[in-house]
Structure formats: structure tokens, C-alpha cells
N, C-alpha and C positions, 0 to 999 in steps of 0.2 A: 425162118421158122414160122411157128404159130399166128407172128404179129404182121410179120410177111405175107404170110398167104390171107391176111382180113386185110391190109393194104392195098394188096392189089388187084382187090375183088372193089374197094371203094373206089381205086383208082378207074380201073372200069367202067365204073357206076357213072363217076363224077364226065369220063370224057366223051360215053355216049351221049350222055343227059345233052351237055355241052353240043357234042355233034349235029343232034336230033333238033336244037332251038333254033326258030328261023325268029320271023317279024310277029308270027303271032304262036303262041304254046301251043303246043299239040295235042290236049286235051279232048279233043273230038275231031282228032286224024289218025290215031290209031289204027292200026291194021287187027284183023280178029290176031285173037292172043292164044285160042281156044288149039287142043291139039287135035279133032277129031271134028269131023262134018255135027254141027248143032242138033241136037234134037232135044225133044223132051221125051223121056225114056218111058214106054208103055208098060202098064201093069204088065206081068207075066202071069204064068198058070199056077195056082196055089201049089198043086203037087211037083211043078219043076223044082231042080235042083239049081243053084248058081253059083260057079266058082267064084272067088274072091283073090286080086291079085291083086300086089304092090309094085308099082312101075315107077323109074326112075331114068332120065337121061339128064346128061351136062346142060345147066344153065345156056343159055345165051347160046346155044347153039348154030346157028345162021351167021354168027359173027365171028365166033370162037372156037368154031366146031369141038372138040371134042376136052378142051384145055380147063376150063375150069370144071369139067365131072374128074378130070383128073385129079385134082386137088379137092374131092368128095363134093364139091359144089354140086348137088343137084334139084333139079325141079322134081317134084315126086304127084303120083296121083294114083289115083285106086279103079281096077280093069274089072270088068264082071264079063260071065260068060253064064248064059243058059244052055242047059244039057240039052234040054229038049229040044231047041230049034236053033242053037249052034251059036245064034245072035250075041256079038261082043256088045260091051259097053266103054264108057269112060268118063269119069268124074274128077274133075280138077276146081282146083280155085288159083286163080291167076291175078297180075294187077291190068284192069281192063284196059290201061294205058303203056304198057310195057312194062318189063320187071324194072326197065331204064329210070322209067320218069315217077316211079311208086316213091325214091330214094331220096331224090333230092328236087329241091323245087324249081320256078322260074323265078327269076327278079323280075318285075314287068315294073313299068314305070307308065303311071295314072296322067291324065290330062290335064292335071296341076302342077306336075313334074312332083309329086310325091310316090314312094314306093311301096310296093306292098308282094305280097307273095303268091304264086297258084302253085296247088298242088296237083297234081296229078294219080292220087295214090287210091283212089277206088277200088277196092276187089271186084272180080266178076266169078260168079261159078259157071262153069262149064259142065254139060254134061252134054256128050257125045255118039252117039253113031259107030260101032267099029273102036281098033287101037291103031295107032298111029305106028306101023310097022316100020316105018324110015326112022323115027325118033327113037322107040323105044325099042329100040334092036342094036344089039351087041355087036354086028358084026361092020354099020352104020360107026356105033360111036362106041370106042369098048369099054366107058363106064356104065355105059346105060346096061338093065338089069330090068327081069320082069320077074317075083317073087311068086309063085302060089302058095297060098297062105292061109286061107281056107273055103267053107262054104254054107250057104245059107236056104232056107229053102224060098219056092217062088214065095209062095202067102206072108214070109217074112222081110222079104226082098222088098214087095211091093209098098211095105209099109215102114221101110227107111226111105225109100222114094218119095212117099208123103211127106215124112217128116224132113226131108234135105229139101223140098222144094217148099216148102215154110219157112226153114232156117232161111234161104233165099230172098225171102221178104226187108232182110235187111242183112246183108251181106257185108261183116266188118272191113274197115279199110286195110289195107296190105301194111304193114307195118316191115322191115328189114332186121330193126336193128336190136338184140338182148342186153339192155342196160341193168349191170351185174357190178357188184364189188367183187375186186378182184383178190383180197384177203379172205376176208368172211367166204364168199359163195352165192351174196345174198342178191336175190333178182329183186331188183327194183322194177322195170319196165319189160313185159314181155313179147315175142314178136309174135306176128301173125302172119304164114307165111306159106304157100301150097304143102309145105310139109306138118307143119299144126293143123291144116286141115286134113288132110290123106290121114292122120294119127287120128282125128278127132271122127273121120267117118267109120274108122274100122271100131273106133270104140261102141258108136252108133249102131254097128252090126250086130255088136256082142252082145249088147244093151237087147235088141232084138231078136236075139235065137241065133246068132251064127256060132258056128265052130271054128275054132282055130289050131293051126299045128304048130305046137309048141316047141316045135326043132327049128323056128323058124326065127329073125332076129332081121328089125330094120333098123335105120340108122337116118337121124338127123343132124344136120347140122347149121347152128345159129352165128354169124357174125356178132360179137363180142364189144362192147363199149365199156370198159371199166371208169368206176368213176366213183365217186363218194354218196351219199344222198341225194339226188336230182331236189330242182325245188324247182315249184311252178315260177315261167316268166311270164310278165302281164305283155303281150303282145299291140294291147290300148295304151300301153305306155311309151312314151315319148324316146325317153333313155333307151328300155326294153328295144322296143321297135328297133330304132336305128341299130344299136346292136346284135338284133336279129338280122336283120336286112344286112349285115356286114358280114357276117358270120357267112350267109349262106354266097355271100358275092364271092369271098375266096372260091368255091368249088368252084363256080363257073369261069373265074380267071386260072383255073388251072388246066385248060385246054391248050390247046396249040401249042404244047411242046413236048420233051421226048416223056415216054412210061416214067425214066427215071426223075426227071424235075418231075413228074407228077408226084413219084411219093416223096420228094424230099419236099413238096409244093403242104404234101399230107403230115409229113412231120409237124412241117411248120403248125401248121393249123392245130395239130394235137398240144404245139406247146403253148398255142394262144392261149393263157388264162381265161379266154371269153368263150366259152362255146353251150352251143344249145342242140337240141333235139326234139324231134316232132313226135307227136304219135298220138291217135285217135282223136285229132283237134287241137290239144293241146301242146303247147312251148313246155320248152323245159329247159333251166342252166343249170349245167354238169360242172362238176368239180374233180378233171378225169383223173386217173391214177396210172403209172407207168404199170403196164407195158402197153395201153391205151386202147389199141384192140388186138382180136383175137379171136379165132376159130374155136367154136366148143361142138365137138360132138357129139352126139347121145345116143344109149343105142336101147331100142326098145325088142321087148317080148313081146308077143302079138298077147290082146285082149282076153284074158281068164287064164294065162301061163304063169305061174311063178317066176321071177325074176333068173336069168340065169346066173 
């Protein structure tokens, strides 16, 4: 079920990660993450028109082609097209290191033989050139999905370009995971993830004059950590530390063997009483709650529509 389909999206997580580490992290071997030829997208003409669309295809596609958008897992980003001169666009937010290594980190071991951790979890914004027709096409991948959804005009276009390429100036880290009581409802830790961006640029449009069609309904979906209060861990701390550092060694001993020891590799780990979680810098020890994780989906109303 529910706890199944966050399992074995970790499980994923955990054995690419694994696959991907040689002798040194791959934090500056990356390959572009970007879906569309880079550019820096040029003013347009005050009086143009520019459609506004929501585009969607399967996670990890290149590895998994089409399996987990089947299970709503998808990367989402926002497409624009100018009437007047036909020119597409595309704006994403990705983890500039792969969505792989955004999730879980390396164990590297220091030239003292002490341990310590690299992340890998940088955001990159993209904005693009054209739509990526292989990716974001139905008939490629049949989750993937490209919404029209509304439009804006150029004079107002131009000046969410502004503003997205200052937002840019500091581009939050990719974060996976919604750390949530699983009783209450209550979010403790929220994610950050090309789909809270894509939501957060459409709102940016609205915010600026665009119009939206209210017939229209996107959907997100966050991977689920249930757990009591997080409380911060001192990562300078001795105890802390090595507990950290053990914590995250399970994932990486949980390669080289079948999916299935991987999630019973993940149970295990769920029933650790010791576990932790990263996000924006800081540690954090969870105090998790059964059924531990979990697929939450949400499903939004485009920007100035009443809730359906």
C-alpha cells in the first residue's frame, strides 16, 4: 500500500546513491539534470500573450523509464509559450547533483581515519530553451502529462523572469522528505522539491497578472516520514556524531542485494530507535511512528480558484 509505495521509492533512492559512489563523491561529476537546452530566457514583447502550462513526467526516468510516474511519482515543471513568436520555454528546479544523491549522503572517511558526511543536495534552477518532447510526452511515458492552465501577458511575463532569476541568487537546497505526525497531521519539516517549486512559480504568476482556468487541478506528491516532535541533533557532538554516521552507513550497506532484502534492510532501519534526518543543514532525531512512511498526495486548484 501506501507505506509500500514510500518504501520503495527509498529503496531506489538508497541503491542508486550506493551504485553512483566510486573513491571519490560525485558532487562535481554530475551530468546537466536540466530538461531542456540552458538558456537565460529573454524579455518578451509587453503586448505578447504567453501560455502557462504544468508538465509532468516519471521520476528517474533513464533508469526506470515509466514505473515510478506510475505510482504518481513525478518530476513536475512549468512550460511557457509566446503567441507571437511561437518560442517555448521551461522552468524547473532540480537537485544539481541528481534527484539520487539530493537524499542520502556519502560516508567519506578523513585522513585521520575519522568520519564525517557530504551531501550532495544543492538545488539548481533551470530554465530552458524549448519542452523536452521525449520526456514530457504521453506517448514516451504514459504518466507524463502537459496541463494548459493558463496565461499571462508578455509585460507581466517579463517581470516574473526578473523576479525568478533573483529568487535564484540563493536557490534552496532540494530537501525529499515531509516530516509529519502521523495522528494529528501536524508538519513538522517541510520538503522542497521541483514540485513546491512548479506550485510556488504558478503562484508567482498570479501574484503578477496571470489568469488561470479553474477547471483545471494539479497534484503533488510528498514522501512521508511519520514521527513524533523531531528535536535538533548536535552533529559537533561526540555521541550525536557517531550516531549520525551510523545511521546513515545502514543505507549504504544496503546495496548489493535483492529490492526485497533492501526493504526488509528498510524495515529494519525504521525499527532502529535511533534515527535521524537532514534538511536545510541541519540533524535531526525522529521519534518515528508506525506505519513510518508514506505517500501523501495533494491536489491543488490553479492560483485565484476556489478550492474544488
Amino acid at each position: 500500500g501506501n507505506a509500500m509505495r514510500a518504501a520503495a521509492l527509498a529503496a531506489v533512492v538508497c541503491c542508486c546513491v550506493v551504485a553512483a559512489a566510486g573513491d571519490m563523491p560525485p558532487c562535481v561529476q554530475a551530468e546537466d539534470q536540466c530538461h531542456s537546452p540552458g538558456c537565460h530566457i529573454p524579455l518578451l514583447d509587453d503586448d505578447d500573450t504567453v501560455n502557462i502550462f504544468w508538465m509532468e513526467a516519471p521520476l528517474m526516468e533513464h533508469t526506470f523509464g515509466n514505473l515510478l510516474g506510475a505510482f504518481g511519482m513525478h518530476h513536475s515543471a512549468i512550460g511557457f509559450e509566446s503567441i507571437k513568436t511561437g518560442r517555448n520555454f521551461t522552468v524547473e528546479y532540480v537537485g544539481e547533483y541528481g534527484f539520487f544523491n539530493t537524499s542520502v549522503p556519502f560516508v567519506i572517511t578523513n585522513d585521520d581515519g575519522t568520519q564525517d558526511l557530504l551531501w550532495c543536495d544543492a538545488g539548481q534552477l533551470c530554465t530552458g530553451d524549448g519542452i523536452d518532447s521525449s520526456y514530457f510526452n504521453h506517448t514516451h511515458y504514459p504518466s507524463s502529462n502537459i496541463y494548459f492552465v493558463g496565461k499571462i501577458s508578455g509585460q507581466d511575463f517579463n517581470t516574473v523572469m526578473t523576479a525568478l532569476y533573483e529568487w535564484a541568487a540563493d536557490v534552496p537546497s532540494y530537501n525529499l522528505w515531509l516530516v509529519m505526525n502521523h495522528r494529528s497531521g501536524q508538519h513538522y519539516l517541510e520538503p522542497y522539491t521541483c514540485q513546491t517549486f512548479a506550485l510556488w512559480l504558478l503562484s508567482l504568476c498570479y501574484e503578477n497578472g496571470a489568469t488561470f482556468y479553474c477547471d483545471q487541478e494539479v497534484t503533488s506528491t510528498d514522501v512521508a516520514v511519520y514521527t513524533k516532535q523531531p528535536a535538533v541533533a548536535d552533529y559537533n557532538d561526540p555521541t550525536a556524531h557517531a550516531e549520525i554516521i551510523q545511521f546513515y552507513s545502514y543505507w549504504a550497506l544496503s546495496y548489493n542485494t535483492t529490492l526485497t532484502d533492501l526493504l526488509t534492510q528498510l524495515e529494519e532501519i525504521a525499527k532502529d530507535p535511533t534515527k535521524f534526518l537532514y534538511a536545510n543543514q541541519v540533524y535531526y532525531s525522529l521519534d518515528n511512528e508506525f506505519p513510518y512512511l508514506g505517500i501523501k498526495t495533494a491536489y491543488h486548484t490553479m492560483p485565484g480558484c476556489a478550492p474544488s
